[in-house]
C-alpha positions in Angstrom: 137.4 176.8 190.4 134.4 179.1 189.7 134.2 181.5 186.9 134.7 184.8 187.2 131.4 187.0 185.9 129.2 189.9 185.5 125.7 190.5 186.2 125.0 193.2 183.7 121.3 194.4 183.6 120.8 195.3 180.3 120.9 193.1 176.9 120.1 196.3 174.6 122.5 197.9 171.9 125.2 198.8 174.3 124.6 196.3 176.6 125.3 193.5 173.8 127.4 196.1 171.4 130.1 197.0 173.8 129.6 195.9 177.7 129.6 192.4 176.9 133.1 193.1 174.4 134.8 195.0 178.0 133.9 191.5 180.1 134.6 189.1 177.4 137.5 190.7 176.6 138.9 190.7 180.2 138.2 186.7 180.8 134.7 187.9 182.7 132.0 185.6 181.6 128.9 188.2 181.1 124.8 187.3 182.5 121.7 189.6 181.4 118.9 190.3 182.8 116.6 191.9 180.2 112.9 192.5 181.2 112.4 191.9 177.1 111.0 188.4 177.2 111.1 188.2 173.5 114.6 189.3 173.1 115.4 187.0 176.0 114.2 184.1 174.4 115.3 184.8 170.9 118.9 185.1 172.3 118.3 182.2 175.0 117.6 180.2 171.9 120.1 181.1 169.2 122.5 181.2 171.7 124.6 183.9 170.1 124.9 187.4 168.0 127.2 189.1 166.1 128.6 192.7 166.1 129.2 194.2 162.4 131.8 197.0 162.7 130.6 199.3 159.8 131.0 196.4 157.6 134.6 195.7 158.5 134.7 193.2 160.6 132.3 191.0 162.1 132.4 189.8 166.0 130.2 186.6 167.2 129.5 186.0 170.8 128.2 182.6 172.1 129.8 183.0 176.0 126.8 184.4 177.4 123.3 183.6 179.9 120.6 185.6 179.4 117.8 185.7 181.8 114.4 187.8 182.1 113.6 186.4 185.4 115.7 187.4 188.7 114.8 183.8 190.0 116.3 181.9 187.1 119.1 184.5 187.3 119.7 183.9 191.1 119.3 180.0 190.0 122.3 180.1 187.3 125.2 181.9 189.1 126.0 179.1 192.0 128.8 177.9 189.6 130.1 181.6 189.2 132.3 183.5 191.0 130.5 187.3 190.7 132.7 190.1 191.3 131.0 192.9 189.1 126.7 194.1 188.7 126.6 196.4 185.7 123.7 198.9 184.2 123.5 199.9 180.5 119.4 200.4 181.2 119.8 204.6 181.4 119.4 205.8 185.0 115.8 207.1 185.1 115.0 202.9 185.0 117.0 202.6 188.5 113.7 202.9 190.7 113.0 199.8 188.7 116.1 197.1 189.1 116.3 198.4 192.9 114.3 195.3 194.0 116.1 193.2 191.8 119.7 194.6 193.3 118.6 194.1 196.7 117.7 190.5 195.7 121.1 189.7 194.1 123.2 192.1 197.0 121.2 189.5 199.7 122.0 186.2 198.0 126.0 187.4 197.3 126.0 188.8 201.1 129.2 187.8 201.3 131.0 188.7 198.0 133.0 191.9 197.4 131.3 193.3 194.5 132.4 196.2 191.9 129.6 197.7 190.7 129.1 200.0 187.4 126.5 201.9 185.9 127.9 201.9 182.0 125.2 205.2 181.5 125.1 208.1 179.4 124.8 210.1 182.1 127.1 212.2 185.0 128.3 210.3 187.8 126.1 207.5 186.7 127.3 205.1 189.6 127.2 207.7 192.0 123.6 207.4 191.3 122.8 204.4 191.3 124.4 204.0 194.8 122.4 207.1 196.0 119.4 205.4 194.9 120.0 202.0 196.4 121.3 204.4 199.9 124.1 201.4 199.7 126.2 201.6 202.7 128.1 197.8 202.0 131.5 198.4 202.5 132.2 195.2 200.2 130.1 197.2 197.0 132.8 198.9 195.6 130.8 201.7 193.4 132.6 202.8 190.0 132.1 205.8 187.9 133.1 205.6 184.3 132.2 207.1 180.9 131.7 205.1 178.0 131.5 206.7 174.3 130.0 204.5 170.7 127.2 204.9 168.7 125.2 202.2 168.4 122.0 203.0 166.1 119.0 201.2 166.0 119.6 200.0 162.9 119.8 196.1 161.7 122.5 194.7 159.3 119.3 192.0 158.5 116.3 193.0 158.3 115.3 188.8 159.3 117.0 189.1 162.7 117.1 191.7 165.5 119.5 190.3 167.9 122.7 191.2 165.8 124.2 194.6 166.2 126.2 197.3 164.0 128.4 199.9 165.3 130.5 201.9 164.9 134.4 201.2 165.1 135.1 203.6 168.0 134.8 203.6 171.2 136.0 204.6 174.4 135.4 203.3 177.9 137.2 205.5 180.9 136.8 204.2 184.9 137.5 206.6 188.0 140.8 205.4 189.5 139.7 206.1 192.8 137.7 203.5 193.5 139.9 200.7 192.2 140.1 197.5 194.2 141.7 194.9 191.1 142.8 195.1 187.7 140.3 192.5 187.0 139.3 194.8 184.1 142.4 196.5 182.1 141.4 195.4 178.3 140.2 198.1 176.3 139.6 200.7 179.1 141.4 203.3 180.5 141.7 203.8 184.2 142.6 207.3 185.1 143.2 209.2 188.8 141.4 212.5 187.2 138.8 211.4 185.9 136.2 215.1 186.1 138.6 216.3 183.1 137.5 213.8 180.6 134.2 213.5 182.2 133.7 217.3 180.7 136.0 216.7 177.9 133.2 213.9 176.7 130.4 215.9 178.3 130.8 219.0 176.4 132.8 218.2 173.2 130.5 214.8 172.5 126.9 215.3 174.5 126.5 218.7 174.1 127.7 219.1 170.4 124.8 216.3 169.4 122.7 218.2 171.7 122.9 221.1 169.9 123.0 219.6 166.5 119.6 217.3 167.3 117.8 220.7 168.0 119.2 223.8 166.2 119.7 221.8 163.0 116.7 218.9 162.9 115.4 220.7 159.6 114.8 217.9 156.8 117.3 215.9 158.7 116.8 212.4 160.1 120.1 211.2 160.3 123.3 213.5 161.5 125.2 212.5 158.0 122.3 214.3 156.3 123.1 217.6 157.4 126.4 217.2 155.2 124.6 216.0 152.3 121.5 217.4 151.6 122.4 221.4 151.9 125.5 222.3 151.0 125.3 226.1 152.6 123.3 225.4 155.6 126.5 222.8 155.9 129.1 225.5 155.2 127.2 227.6 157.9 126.9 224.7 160.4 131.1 224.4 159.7 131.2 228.1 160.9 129.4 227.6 163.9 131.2 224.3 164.8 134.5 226.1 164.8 133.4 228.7 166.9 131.7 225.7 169.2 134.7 224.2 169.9 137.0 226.9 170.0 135.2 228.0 172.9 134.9 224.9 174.4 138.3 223.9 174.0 139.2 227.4 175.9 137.0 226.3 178.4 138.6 222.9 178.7 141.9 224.2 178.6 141.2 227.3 181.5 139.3 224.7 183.6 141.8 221.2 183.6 144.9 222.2 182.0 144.1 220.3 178.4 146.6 220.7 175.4 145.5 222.4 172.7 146.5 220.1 170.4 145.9 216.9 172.0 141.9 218.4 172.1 142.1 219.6 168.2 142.6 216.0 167.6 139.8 214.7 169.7 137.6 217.1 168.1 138.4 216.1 164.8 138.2 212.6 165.4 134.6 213.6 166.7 133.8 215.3 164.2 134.5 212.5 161.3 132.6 210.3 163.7 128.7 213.0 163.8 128.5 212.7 159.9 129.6 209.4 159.5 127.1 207.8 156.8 128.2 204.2 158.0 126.6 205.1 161.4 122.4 205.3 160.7 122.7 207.9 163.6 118.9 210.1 163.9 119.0 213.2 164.8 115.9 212.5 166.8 118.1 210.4 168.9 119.9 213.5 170.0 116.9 215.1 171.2 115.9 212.0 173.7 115.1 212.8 177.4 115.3 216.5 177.6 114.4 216.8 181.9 117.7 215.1 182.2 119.8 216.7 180.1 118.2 220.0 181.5 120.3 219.5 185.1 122.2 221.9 186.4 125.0 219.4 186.1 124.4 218.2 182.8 125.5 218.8 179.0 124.1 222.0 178.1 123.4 224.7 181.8 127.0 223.4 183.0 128.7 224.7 179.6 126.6 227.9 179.7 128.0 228.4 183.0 131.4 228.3 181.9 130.7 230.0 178.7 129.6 232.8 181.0 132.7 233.1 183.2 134.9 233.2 180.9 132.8 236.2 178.8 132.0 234.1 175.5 129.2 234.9 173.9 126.3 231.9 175.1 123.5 232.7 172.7 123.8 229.6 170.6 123.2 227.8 173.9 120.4 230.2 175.2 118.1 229.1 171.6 119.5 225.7 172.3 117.6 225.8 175.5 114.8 227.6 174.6 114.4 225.1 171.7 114.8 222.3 174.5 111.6 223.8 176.1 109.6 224.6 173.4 109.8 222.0 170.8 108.0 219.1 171.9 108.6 215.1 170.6 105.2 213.5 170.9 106.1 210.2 171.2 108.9 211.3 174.5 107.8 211.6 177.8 110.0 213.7 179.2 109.3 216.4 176.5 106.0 216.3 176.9 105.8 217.0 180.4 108.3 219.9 179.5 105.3 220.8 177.2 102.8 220.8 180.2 105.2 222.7 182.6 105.5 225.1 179.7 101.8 225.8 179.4 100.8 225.7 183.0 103.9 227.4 184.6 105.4 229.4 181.9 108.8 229.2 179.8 110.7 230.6 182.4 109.5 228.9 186.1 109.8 225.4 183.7 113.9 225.9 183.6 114.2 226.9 187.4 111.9 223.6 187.9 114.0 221.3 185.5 117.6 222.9 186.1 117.4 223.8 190.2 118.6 227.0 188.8 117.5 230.8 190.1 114.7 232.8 188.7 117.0 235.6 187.7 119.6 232.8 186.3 116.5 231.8 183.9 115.7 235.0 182.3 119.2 236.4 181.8 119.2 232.9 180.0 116.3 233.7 177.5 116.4 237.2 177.8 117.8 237.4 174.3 116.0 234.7 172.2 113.2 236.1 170.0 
């Protein structure tokens, strides 16, 4: 009797940190593809790494393949029965696994497949299937949202292939699209799944959005801003509370959420962005701006509802004026920002970036000195 197993493109911190835990967890042997050949061979020859839990507890994984190479991939899985392809490679890198996909959906032809994009991102399988213009009936396309930190930070300085994290995490799938509880061990299936899609969105996203730009100042890691200055802290604190008292109005107006049941989230979240176990940088935060510009994304959807329900969006007006006018070197995404900004001007860059109106934009910035 074959195996059952998971193609999973992606052997990076999430990818080995808390994908592999989901499979391994649910019987579901795990294979990566990873286009880093060093990584690939490192782990190809050690044969396994371990997960430190903030020092807590330590997790070692050995039931793995790791491949770089679709061929040797295609190769390795005759003895395995495949029944889920999963991403954790963020979806701007699609356009690049589409030939590999279409090389793995020809030679399982045949198999009913459940595929996941495990992504930072909105509708991340939704994507993905947009993208590979999949029209299968046996590929069985799953939205989900997933939710750890896991910095790029090494336990031992002498190996890069073991991981820390942090303790938490959560892993929710769109019960719409549910074919088997092959997977049921720490995830959480739910038949309204656009509630906590926003609940993670906006509470989680768009909270270390804001803190990654509004209060970078002398900070390299989130736990920083708690330590270093004690009143820029206590004024943080003030506009936290503020921050997620309108949010959890908006949560609560929009998809019927307790308030209490969100106080606690919030909290929870809270102890988790100043964590000093977790080596989170704030530069982190500020990572590929164009797509978290989106109309659907963290920080124009929020405004939108900030704006309906007659709170006062300023905080997230500098946010995005910040978002266009602070520029990373070293990003890509920011630094085309950075061109739009100079050829285009401040305002025609948002309606490019966020496929929102002209007269949307400025009422936006109107404000911001």
């Amino acid at each position: 009797m074959k195996k059952i197993a998971a193609i999973h493109f992606g052997a990076g911190n999430i990818g080995r940190g808390l994908i592999s835990k989901i499979y391994l967890s649910n019987n579901i042997e795990i294979i990566f593809l990873d286009n880093n050949k060093e990584l690939v061979e490192k782990l190809q020859q050690k044969k396994e790494y371990k997960i430190n839990y903030e020092n807590e507890k330590i997790e070692t994984f050995n039931n793995f393949l790791i491949f770089s190479s679709i061929e040797e991939l295609i190769n390795s899985i005759e003895n395995y029965e495949i029944k889920f392809i999963s991403t954790s490679i963020g979806t701007k890198n699609f356009q690049f696994i589409k030939n590999d996909l279409e090389h793995i959906f020809y030679k399982l032809s045949n198999n009913k497949i459940n595929i996941i994009a495990f992504e930072n991102d909105f509708m991340a399988s939704t994507i993905l299937k947009t993208i590979m213009n999949d029209k299968n009936e046996n590929h069985n396309y799953i939205d989900c949202l997933i939710d750890k930190i896991v910095p790029n930070f090494k336990i031992d300085q002498n190996s890069d292939l073991d991981i820390y994290t942090e303790k938490y995490f959560e892993v929710i799938f769109d019960n719409k699209n549910k074919k088997d509880d092959l997977i049921s061990k720490n995830v959480k299936w739910t038949n309204n799944f656009e509630p906590f899609l926003y609940r993670k969105l906006w509470i989680i996203n768009s909270t270390h959005l804001m803190l990654g730009y509004l209060f970078k100042e002398n900070n390299n890691f989130l736990y920083e801003m708690q330590e270093k200055q004690f009143i820029k802290f206590k004024e943080l604190n003030n506009v936290l509370d503020t921050w997620f008292s309108n949010i959890s109005l908006i949560l609560n107006k929009e998809y019927n959420f307790d308030y209490d049941e969100l106080e606690k989230y919030i909290e929870i979240n809270k102890k988790r962005i100043f964590n000093k176990n977790i080596k989170d940088k704030t530069k982190r935060l500020r990572r590929d701006p164009i797509k978290k510009l989106k109309e659907n994304e963290r920080v124009i959807s929020l405004l939108k509802k900030f704006k309906k329900y007659n709170l006062n969006y300023e905080i997230l007006s500098k946010l995005i004026y910040e978002m266009l006018t602070f520029i990373e070197i070293d990003d890509e995404q920011s630094k085309e920002i950075g061109e739009s900004v100079k050829k285009e001007g401040i305002i025609l860059t948002l309606v490019k970036f966020s496929n929102i109106s002209e007269d949307f934009a400025k009422e936006i910035l109107k404000n911001i000195k």
